[in-house]
Backbone as CSV, one residue per row, in Angstrom:
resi,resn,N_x,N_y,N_z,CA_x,CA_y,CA_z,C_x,C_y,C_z
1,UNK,-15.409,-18.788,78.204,-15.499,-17.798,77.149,-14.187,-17.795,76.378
2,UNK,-14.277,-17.230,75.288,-13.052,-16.835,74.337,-12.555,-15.945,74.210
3,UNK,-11.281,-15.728,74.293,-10.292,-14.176,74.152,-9.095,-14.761,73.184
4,UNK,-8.723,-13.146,72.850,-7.286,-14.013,72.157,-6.001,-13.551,72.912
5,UNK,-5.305,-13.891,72.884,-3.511,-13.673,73.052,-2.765,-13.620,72.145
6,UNK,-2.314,-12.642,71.546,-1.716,-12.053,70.031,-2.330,-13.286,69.064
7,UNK,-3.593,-12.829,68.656,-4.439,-13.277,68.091,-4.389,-15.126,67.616
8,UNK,-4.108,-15.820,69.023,-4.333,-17.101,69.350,-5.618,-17.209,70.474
9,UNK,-6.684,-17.846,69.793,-7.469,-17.928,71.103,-7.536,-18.994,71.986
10,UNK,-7.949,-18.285,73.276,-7.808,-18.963,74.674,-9.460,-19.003,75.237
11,UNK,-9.516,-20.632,75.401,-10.692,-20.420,76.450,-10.330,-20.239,78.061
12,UNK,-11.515,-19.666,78.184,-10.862,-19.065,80.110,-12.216,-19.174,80.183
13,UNK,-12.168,-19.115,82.014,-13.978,-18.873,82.521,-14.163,-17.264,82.840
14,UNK,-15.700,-17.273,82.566,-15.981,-15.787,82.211,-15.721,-14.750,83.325
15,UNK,-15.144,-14.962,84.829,-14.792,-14.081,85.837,-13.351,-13.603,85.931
16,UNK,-12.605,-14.067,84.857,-11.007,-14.185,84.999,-10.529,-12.703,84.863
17,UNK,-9.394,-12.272,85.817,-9.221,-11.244,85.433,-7.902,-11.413,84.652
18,UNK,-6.704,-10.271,84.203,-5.953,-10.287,83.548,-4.791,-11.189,83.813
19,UNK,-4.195,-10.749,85.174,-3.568,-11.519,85.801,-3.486,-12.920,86.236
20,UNK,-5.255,-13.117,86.105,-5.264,-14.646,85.602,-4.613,-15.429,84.942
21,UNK,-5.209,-14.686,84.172,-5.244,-15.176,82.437,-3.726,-15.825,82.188
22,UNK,-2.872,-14.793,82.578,-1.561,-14.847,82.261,-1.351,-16.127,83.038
23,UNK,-1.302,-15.872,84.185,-0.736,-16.829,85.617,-1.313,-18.386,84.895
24,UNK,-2.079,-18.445,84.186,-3.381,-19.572,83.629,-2.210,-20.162,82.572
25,UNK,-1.899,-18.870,81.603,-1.050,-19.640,80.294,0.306,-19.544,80.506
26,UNK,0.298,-19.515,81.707,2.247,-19.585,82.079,2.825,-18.389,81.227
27,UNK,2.723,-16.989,81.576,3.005,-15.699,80.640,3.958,-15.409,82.096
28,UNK,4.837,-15.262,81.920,5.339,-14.404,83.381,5.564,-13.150,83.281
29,UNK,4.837,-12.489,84.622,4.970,-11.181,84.203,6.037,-9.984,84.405
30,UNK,7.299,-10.942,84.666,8.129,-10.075,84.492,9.055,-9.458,83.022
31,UNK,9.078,-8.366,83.021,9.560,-7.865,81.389,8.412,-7.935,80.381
32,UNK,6.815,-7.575,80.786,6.112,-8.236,79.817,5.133,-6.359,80.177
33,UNK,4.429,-6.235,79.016,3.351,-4.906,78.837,2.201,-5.682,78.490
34,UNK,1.130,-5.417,78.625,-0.269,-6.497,78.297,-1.194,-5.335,78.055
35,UNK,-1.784,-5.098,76.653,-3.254,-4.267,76.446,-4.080,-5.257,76.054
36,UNK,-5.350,-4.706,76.079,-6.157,-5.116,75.461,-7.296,-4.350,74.745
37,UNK,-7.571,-5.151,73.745,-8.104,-4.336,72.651,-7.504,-2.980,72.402
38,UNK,-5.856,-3.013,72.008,-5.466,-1.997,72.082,-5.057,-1.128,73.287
39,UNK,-5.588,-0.708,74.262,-5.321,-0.059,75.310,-4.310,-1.258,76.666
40,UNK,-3.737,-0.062,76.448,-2.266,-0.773,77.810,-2.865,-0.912,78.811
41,UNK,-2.814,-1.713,79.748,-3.407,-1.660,80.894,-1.898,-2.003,81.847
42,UNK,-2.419,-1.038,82.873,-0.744,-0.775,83.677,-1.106,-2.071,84.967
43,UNK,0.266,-2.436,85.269,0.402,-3.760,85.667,-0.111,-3.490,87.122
44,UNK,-0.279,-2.509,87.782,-0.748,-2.812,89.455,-2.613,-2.778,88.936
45,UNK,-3.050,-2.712,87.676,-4.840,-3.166,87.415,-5.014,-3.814,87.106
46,UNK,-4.022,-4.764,86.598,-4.187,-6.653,86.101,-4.696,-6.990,87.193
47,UNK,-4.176,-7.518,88.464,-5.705,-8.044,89.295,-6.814,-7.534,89.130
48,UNK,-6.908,-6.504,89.085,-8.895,-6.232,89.228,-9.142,-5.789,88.068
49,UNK,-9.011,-6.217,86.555,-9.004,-6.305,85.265,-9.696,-7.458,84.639
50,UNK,-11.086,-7.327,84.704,-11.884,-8.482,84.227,-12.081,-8.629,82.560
51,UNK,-12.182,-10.121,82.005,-11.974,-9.752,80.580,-13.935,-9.800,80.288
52,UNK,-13.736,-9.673,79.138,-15.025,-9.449,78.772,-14.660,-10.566,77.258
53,UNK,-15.347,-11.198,77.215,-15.623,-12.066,75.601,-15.217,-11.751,74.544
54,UNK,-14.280,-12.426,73.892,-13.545,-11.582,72.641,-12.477,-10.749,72.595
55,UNK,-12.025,-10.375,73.960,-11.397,-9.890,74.306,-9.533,-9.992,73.501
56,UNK,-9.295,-9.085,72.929,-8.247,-8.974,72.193,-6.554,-8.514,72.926
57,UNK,-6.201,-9.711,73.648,-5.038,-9.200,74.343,-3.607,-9.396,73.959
58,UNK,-2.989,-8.310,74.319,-1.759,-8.070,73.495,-0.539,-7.980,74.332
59,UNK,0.046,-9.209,74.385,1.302,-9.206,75.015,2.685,-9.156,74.346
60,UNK,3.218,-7.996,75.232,4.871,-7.437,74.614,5.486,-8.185,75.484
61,UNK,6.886,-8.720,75.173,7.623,-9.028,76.352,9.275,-8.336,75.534
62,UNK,9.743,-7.443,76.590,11.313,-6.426,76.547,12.124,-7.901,76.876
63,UNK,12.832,-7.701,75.396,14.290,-8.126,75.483,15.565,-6.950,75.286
64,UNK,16.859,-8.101,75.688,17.781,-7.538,75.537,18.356,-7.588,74.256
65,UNK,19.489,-6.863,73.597,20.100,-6.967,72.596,20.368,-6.244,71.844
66,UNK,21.398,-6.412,70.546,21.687,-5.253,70.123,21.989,-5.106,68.465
């Protein structure tokens, strides 16, 4: 199926959950916030966070600087 990642799309298979996804496109999840379709999803529900088709995901990653 198809989802995007700041609106680049990714094919994935249709059981993947969030934490997949990431672990899949080499995203590491440290320093990083991930919603989808808008809504944040807090990092201890990325494992059991299944995507659904079309799925619009939005990754922040915190830097330093000034």
């Amino acid at each position: 199926m198809e989802v995007f990642i700041n609106h680049s799309p990714v094919e994935t298979d249709a059981a993947t959950t969030l934490a997949e996804l990431l672990m899949q496109e080499g995203i590491a999840a440290d320093g990083i916030a991930a919603a989808i379709d808008n809504k944040v999803v807090p990092r201890s529900e990325w494992p059991t966070t299944h995507l659904q088709a079309g799925a619009k995901i939005t990754v922040i990653r915190a830097v330093c600087g000034g």
